[in-house]
DOGUGU-608005 format. One line per 4 residues: number of its first residue (from 0); their letters; for each residue x, y, z of C-alpha. Coordinates in Angstrom, 3 decimals, decimal comma. Example, Ala and Ser with C-alpha at 12.3 -4.5 7.8 and 13.67 -1.06 7.14 Angstrom:
! DOGUGU-608005
0> AS> 12,300 -4,500 7,800; 13,670 -1,060 7,140
***
This chain:
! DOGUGU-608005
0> XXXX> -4,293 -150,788 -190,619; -2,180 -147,989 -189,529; -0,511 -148,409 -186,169; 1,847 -146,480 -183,865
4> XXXX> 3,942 -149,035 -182,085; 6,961 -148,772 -179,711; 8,574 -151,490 -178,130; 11,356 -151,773 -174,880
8> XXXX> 13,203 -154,850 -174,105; 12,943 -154,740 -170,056; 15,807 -156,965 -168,370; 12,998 -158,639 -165,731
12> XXXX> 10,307 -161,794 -166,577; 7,219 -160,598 -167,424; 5,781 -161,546 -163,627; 8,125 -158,527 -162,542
16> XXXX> 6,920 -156,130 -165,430; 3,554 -157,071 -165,041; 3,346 -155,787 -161,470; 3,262 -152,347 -162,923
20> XXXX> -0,145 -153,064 -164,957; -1,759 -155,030 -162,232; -2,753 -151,840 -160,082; -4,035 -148,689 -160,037
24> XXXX> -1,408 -147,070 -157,954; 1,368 -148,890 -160,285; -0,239 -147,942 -163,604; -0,501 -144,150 -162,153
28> XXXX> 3,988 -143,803 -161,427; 4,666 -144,293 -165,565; 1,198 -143,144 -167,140; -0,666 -140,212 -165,473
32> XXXX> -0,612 -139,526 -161,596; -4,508 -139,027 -162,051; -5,159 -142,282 -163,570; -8,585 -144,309 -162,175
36> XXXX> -9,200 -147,596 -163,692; -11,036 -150,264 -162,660; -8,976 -152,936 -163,758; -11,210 -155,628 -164,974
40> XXXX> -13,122 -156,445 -168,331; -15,475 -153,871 -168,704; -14,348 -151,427 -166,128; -13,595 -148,125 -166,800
44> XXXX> -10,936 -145,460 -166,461; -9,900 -141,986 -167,272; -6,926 -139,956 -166,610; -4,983 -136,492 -168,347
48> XXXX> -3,074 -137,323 -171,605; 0,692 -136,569 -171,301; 0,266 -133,225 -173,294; -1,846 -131,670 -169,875
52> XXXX> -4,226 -130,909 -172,016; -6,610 -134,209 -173,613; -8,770 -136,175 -171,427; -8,808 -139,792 -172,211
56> XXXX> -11,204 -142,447 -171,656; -12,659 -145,699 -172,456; -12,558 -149,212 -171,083; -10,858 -152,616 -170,096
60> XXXX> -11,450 -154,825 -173,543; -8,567 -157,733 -172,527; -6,920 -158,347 -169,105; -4,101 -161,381 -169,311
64> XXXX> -2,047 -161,357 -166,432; 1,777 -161,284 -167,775; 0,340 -160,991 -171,452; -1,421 -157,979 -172,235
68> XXXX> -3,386 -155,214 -170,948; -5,779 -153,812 -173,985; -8,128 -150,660 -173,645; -10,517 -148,966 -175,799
72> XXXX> -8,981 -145,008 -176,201; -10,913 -142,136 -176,657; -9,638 -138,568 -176,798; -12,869 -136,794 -174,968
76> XXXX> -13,751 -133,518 -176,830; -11,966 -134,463 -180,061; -14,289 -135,306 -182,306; -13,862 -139,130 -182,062
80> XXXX> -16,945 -140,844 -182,521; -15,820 -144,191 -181,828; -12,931 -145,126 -179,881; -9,054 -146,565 -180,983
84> XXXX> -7,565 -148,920 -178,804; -4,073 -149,120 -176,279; -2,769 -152,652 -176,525; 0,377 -153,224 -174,140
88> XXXX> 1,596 -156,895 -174,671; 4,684 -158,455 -172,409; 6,120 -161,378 -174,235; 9,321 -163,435 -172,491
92> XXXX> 12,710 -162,913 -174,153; 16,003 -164,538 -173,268; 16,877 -161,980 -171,239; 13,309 -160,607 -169,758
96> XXXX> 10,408 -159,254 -171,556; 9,612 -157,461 -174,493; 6,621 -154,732 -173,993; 5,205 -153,838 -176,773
100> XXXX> 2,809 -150,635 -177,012; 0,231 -149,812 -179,896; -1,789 -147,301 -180,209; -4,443 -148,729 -183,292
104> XXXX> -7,863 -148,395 -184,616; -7,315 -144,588 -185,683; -9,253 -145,103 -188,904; -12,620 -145,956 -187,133
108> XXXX> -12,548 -142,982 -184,701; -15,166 -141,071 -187,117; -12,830 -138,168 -188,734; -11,684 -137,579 -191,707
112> XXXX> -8,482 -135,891 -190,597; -7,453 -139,934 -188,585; -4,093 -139,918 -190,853; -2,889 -137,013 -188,962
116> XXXX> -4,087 -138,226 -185,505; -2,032 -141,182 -186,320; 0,988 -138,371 -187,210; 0,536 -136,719 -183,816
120> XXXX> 0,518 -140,219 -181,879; 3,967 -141,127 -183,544; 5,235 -137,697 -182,471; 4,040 -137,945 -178,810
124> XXXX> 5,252 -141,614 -178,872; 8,957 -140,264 -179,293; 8,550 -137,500 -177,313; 6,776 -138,825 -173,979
128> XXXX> 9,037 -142,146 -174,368; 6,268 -143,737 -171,456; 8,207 -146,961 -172,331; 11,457 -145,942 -170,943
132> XXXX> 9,519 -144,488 -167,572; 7,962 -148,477 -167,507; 12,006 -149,736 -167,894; 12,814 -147,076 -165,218
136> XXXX> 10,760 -148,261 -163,230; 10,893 -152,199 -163,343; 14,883 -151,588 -163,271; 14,422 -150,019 -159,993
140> XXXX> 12,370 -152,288 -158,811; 10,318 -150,549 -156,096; 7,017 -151,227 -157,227; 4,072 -150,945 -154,037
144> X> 1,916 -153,836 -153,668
***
């Protein structure tokens, strides 16, 4: 199953990483300003891809506090018929936490072209770098509550 995967090692324990999933307002200062998620199972959310150009939506599917954070993924007005899915794990290290973000499910989105969506999420995986904007972020440790 083809994935795009990226991972940081973040020098703070997963409670301290995890502060940044656990809110709206936290979520939107390293994904998209104009994020809104309702951040339970089954709630929703939407918000500008980081090319200011593709909508994306979908839904809560797993919520583990200082585990993971996993969301259906649908590019609106793409074509997709089904959704992919966003998994973000956090798993301790020796020396803080290891996030881990894949983009999967690519071949069940309902085109035939999926091997070059997956081509154009490794590119935009490099080139946003959202990971190091998470690490920024933790390292400076201002999150709002």
């Amino acid at each position: 199953m083809p994935q795009v995967v990226r991972s940081i090692e973040i020098n703070a324990p997963p409670g301290a990483v995890w502060r940044w999933l656990a809110t709206q307002e936290a979520l939107r200062r390293w994904i998209s300003s104009d994020l809104d998620i309702d951040l339970r199972v089954g709630g929703s959310y939407r918000f500008l891809g980081p090319d200011d150009q593709t909508w994306i939506s979908g839904t809560v599917l797993e919520l583990e506090p200082e585990k993971s954070l996993i969301l259906s993924w649908l590019e609106e007005g793409s074509g997709w018929v089904n959704p992919a899915r966003l998994v973000i794990a956090l798993v301790p290290t020796a020396t803080g936490t290891r996030v881990t973000l894949i983009h999967d499910g690519f071949e069940g989105i309902g085109r035939s072209d999926w091997t070059e969506t997956v081509q154009d999420y490794e590119r935009g995986a490099d080139v946003h770098r959202i990971l190091d904007r998470l690490g920024d972020l933790v390292s400076a440790g201002d999150v709002r509550r």
